[in-house]
C-alpha positions in Angstrom: 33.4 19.8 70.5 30.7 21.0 68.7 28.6 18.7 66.4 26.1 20.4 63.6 22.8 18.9 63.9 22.2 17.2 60.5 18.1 17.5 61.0 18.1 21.1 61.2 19.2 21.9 57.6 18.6 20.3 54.8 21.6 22.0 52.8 24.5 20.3 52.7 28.0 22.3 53.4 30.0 22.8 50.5 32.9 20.9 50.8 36.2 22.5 51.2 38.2 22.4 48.0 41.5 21.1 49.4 40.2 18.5 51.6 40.5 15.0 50.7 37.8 13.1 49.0 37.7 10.4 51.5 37.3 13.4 54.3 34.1 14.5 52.5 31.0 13.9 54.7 27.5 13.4 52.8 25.7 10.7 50.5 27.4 9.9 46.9 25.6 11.6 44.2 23.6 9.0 42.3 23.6 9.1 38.5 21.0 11.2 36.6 18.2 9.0 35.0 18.3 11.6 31.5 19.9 10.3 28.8 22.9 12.1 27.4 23.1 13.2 24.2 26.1 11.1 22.0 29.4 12.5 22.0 30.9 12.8 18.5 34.8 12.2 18.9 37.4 13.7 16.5 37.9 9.9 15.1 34.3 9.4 14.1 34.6 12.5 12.1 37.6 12.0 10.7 36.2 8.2 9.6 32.6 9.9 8.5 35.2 12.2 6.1 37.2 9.6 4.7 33.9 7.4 4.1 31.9 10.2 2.5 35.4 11.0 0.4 35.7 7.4 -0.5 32.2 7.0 -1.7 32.8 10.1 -4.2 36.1 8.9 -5.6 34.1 5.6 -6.7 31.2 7.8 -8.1 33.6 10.0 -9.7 35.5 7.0 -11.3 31.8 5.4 -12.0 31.0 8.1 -14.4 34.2 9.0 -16.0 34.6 5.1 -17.2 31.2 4.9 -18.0 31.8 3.1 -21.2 33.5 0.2 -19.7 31.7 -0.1 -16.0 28.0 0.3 -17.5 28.1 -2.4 -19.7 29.9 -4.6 -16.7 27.6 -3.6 -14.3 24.2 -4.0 -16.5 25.3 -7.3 -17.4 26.4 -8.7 -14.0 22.6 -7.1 -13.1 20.8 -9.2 -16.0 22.8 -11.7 -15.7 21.6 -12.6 -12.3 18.1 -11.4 -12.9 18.1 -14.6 -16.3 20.3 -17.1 -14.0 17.5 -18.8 -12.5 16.0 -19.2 -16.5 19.4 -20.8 -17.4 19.2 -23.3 -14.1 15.8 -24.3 -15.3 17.3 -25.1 -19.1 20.2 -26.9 -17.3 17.9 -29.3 -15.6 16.6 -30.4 -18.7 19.7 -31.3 -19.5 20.6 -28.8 -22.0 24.6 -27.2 -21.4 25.1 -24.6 -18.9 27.1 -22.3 -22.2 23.9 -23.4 -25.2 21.7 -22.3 -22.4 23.2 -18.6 -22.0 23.6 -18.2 -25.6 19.9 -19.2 -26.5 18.8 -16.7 -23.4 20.6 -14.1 -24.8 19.5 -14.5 -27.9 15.7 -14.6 -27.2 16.1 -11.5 -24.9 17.6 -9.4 -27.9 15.5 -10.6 -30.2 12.6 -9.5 -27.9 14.0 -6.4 -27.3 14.8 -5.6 -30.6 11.1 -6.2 -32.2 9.6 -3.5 -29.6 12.3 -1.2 -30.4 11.0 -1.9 -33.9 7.5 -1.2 -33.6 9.1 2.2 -31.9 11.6 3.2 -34.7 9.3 3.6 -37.9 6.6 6.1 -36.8 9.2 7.8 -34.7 11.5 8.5 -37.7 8.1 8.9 -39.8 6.5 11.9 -37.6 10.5 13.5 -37.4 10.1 14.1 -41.2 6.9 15.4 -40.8 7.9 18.2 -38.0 6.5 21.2 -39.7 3.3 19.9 -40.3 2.5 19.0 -37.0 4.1 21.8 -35.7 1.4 23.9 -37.3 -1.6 21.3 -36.0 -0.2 21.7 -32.7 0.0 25.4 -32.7 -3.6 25.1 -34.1 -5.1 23.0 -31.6 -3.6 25.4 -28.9 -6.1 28.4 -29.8 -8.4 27.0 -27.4 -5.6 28.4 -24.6 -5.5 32.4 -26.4 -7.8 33.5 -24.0 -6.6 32.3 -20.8 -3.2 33.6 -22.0 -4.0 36.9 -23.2 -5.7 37.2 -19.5 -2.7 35.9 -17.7 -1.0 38.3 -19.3 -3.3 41.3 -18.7 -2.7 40.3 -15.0 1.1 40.4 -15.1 1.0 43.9 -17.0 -1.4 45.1 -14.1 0.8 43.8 -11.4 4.0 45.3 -13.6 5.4 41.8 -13.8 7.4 40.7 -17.1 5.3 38.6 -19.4 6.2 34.8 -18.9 5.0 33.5 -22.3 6.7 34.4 -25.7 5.1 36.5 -28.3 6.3 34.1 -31.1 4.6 31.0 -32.8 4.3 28.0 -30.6 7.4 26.0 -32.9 8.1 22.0 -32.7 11.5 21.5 -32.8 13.5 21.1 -35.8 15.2 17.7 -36.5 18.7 18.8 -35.3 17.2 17.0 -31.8 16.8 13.5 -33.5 20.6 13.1 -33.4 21.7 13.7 -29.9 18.4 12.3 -28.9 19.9 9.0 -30.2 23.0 9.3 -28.8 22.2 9.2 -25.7 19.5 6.4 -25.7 21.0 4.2 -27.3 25.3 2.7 -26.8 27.9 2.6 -29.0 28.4 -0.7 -30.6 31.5 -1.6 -28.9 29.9 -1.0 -24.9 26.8 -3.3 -26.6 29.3 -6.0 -27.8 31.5 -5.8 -24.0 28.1 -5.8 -22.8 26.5 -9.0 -24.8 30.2 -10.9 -24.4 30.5 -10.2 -20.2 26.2 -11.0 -20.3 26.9 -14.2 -22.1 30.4 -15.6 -19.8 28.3 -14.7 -16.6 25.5 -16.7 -17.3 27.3 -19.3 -18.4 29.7 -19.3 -15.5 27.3 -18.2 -12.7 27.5 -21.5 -10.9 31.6 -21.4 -11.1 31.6 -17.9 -10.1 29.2 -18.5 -6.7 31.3 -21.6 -5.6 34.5 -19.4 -6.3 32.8 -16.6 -3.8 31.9 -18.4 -1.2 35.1 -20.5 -1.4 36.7 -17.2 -1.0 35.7 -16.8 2.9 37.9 -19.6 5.5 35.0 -19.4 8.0 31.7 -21.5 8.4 29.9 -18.4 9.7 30.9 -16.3 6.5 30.4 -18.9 3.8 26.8 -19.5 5.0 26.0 -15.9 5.4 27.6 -15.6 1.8 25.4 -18.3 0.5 22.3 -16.9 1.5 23.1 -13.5 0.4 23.9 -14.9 -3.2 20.7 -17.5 -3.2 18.5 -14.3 -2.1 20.3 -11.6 -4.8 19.3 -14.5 -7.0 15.5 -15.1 -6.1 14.8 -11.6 -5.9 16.0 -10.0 -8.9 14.9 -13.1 -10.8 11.4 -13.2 -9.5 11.5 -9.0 -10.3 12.6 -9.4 -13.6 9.6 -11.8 -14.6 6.9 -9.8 -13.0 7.8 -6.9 -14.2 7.9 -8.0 -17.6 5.1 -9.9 -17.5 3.2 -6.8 -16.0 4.8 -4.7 -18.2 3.7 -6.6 -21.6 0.4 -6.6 -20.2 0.5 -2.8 -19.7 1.7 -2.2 -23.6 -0.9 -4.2 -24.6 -3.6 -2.8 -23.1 -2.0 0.7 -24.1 -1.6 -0.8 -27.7 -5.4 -1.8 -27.8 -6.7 1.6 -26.0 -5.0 3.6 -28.8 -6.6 1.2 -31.4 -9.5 1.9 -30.1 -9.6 5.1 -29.4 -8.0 5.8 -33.4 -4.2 7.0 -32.7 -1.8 6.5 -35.1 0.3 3.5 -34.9 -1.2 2.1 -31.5 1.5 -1.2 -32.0 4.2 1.6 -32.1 2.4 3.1 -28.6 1.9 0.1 -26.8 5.5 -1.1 -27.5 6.7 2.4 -26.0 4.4 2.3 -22.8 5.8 -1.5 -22.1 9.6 -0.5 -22.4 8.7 3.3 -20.7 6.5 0.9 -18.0 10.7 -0.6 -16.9 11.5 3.1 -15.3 9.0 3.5 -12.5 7.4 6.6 -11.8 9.0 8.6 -14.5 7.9 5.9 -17.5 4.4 6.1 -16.9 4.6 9.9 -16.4 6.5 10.5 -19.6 4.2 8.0 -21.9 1.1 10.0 -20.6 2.6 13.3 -21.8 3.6 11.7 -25.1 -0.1 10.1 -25.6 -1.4 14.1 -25.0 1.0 15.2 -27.6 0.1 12.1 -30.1 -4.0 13.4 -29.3 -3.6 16.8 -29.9 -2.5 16.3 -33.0 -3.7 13.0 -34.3 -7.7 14.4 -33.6 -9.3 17.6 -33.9 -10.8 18.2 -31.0 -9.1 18.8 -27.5 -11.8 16.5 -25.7 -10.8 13.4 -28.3 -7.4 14.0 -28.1 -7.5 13.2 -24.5 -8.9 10.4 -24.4 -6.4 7.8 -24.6 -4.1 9.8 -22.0 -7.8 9.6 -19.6 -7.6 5.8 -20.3 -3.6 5.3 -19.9 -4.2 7.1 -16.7 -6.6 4.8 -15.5 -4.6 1.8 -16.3 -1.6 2.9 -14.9 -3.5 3.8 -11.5 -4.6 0.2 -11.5 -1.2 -1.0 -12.6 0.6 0.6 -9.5 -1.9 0.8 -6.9 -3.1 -2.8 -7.0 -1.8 -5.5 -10.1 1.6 -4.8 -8.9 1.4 -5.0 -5.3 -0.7 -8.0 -5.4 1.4 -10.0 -7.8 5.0 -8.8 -6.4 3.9 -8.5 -2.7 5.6 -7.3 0.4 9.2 -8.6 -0.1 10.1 -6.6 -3.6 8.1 -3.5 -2.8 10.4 -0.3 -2.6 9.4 2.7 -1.0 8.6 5.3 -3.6 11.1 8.1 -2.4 14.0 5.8 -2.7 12.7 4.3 -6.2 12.5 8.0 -7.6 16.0 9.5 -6.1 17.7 6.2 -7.4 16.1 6.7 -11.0 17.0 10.2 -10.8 20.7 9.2 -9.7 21.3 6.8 -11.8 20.1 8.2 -14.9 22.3 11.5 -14.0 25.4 9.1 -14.3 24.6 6.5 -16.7 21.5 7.5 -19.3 19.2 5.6 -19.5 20.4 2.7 -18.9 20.8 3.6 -15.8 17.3 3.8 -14.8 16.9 0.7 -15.7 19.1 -0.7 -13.3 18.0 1.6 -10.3 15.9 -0.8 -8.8 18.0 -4.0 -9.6 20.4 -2.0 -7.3 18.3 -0.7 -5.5 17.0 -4.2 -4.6 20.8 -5.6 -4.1 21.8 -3.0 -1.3 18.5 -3.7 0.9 19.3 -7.5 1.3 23.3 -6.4 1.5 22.1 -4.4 4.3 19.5 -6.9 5.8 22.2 -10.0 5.9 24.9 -7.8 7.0 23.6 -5.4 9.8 20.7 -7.2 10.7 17.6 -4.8 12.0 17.3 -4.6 15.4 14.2 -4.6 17.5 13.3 -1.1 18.4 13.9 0.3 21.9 10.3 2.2 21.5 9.4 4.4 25.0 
């Protein structure tokens, strides 16, 4: 019988398609050492829909019972952030329920006197909008020239002029209404919201027993309790930074503009320090108001700008090393996520919104540390 030398070839015979496995002759072929992309299965899919459906019905049902959730929400969100102020009052023996009350209290009152300072020369310069509209449109000569060759550049290129022909025009006072309207809540979401701010505080301790209660297992209650202690510290230790570094900032804004000689510098500092609360767009939005304020309040372009070169500075200091240093490691957010969340937010729930980005913002990155713990990466 003849027998095929097996040194001769290296090729291995194909294999005859109807002979039995165990009949095959050769070596098993090992497993490739590349990595396989993931498979993704109809179920994954299917979950991934239902998920991403899930998370839009509880959007969707976010904004169109805004009046009822936002004040829930924002004081559930304060309410923690001023719990560890009514712990400190109840360990000098003053009641849990005098304690919330007299927190409450002092925060409206504080918010109330900057909002103060804001109101008079804001309703002062809305009845004086045709005047400054014509010292605006005056101190904006200075940009004829650049125009008119902007414009002799588009006409040479055949492009349509971008700028209007008419009068630079402030605008009327038909703004100051809806303007208001949407800063500021009705006055029955600020009473749900003082009422819910008031009963959470005062039954914070109740409620955090009741939570953890809630869960039969050891495992679950601890990993509860350390989840409610650290929503606690750190949105209680970012609430008194930020408005102690905040404060700061509208005083030093207040005393620039003194300086300097804008109008009303209280009135400017108070807006910087309650701007200063939404990051990235505050600071942004107080610089363009200082220009505006500038460029009207003095009559040159180069004194006008000024106090926006000094709020500049300040707030490059402000961000860049005050904050980090005083804050640290634990409570800094990364800037992306800070700015989509104030976008977001603000897109559902005003203003107000804004506010609470970061709160939130704060809450989901230690849900998601405690509950899917980071693992150590499999780097190459």
């Amino acid at each position: 019988m003849f027998e095929p030398n097996r040194g001769e070839s290296p090729l291995r015979a194909l294999p005859n398609e109807r002979a039995h496995p165990t009949d095959l002759v050769g070596e098993p072929l090992t497993d490739s050492d590349v990595e396989r992309p993931p498979i993704i299965r109809r179920t994954e899919l299917v979950v991934f829909a239902l998920v991403s459906l899930l998370v839009i019905c509880v959007f969707a049902v976010l904004s169109a019972a805004k009046a009822f959730f936002l004040p829930v929400v924002a004081a559930f969100v304060v309410g923690t952030m001023l719990a560890p102020a009514a712990g400190f009052l109840e360990r000098r023996r003053i009641p849990r329920a005098v304690s919330a009350v007299l927190i409450v209290t002092a925060v409206v009152a504080g918010v109330t006197f900057l909002l103060s300072l804001i109101s008079s020369p804001v309703m002062q310069w809305s009845t004086h909008l045709p005047e400054l509209s014509d010292q605006f449109r005056e101190k904006m000569h200075i940009f004829d020239r650049p125009l008119a060759l902007w414009q002799e550049l588009q006409n040479m290129i055949g492009v349509s002029n971008a700028f209007p022909t008419a009068p630079f025009q402030l605008p009327k006072v038909e703004w100051v209404q809806p303007a208001l309207e949407f800063l500021s809540p009705t006055f029955a979401e600020f009473l749900l919201f003082i009422a819910t701010l008031v009963l959470f505080i005062a039954s914070w301790r109740d409620l955090r027993r009741a939570l953890i209660l809630t869960f039969t297992a050891h495992e679950s209650r601890l990993r509860t309790l350390r989840i409610l202690n650290a929503i606690e510290e750190h949105l209680g230790g970012y609430l008194l930074m930020v408005t102690s570094i905040n404060l700061g900032v509208g005083a030093a804004t207040g005393i620039i503009c003194a300086l300097v000689g804008m109008p009303n510098p209280a009135g400017l500092g108070a807006l910087a320090a309650i701007l200063n609360f939404l990051p990235i767009i505050g600071p942004v939005a107080m610089f363009v108001i200082l220009i505006l304020v500038g460029l009207i309040a003095f009559p040159t372009l180069a004194a006008g700008l000024i106090a926006p070169a000094a709020f500049a500075a300040l707030t490059f200091l402000e961000g860049h090393f005050v904050t980090p240093a005083i804050i640290g490691r634990r409570l800094e957010l990364n800037a992306l996520a800070v700015f989509i969340g104030i976008a977001f937010w603000t897109w559902l729930w005003g203003p107000m919104g804004g506010f609470l980005s970061s709160p939130l913002l704060i809450v989901a990155l230690i849900l998601r540390d405690h509950l899917w713990p980071p693992s150590e990466p499999n780097l190459p």
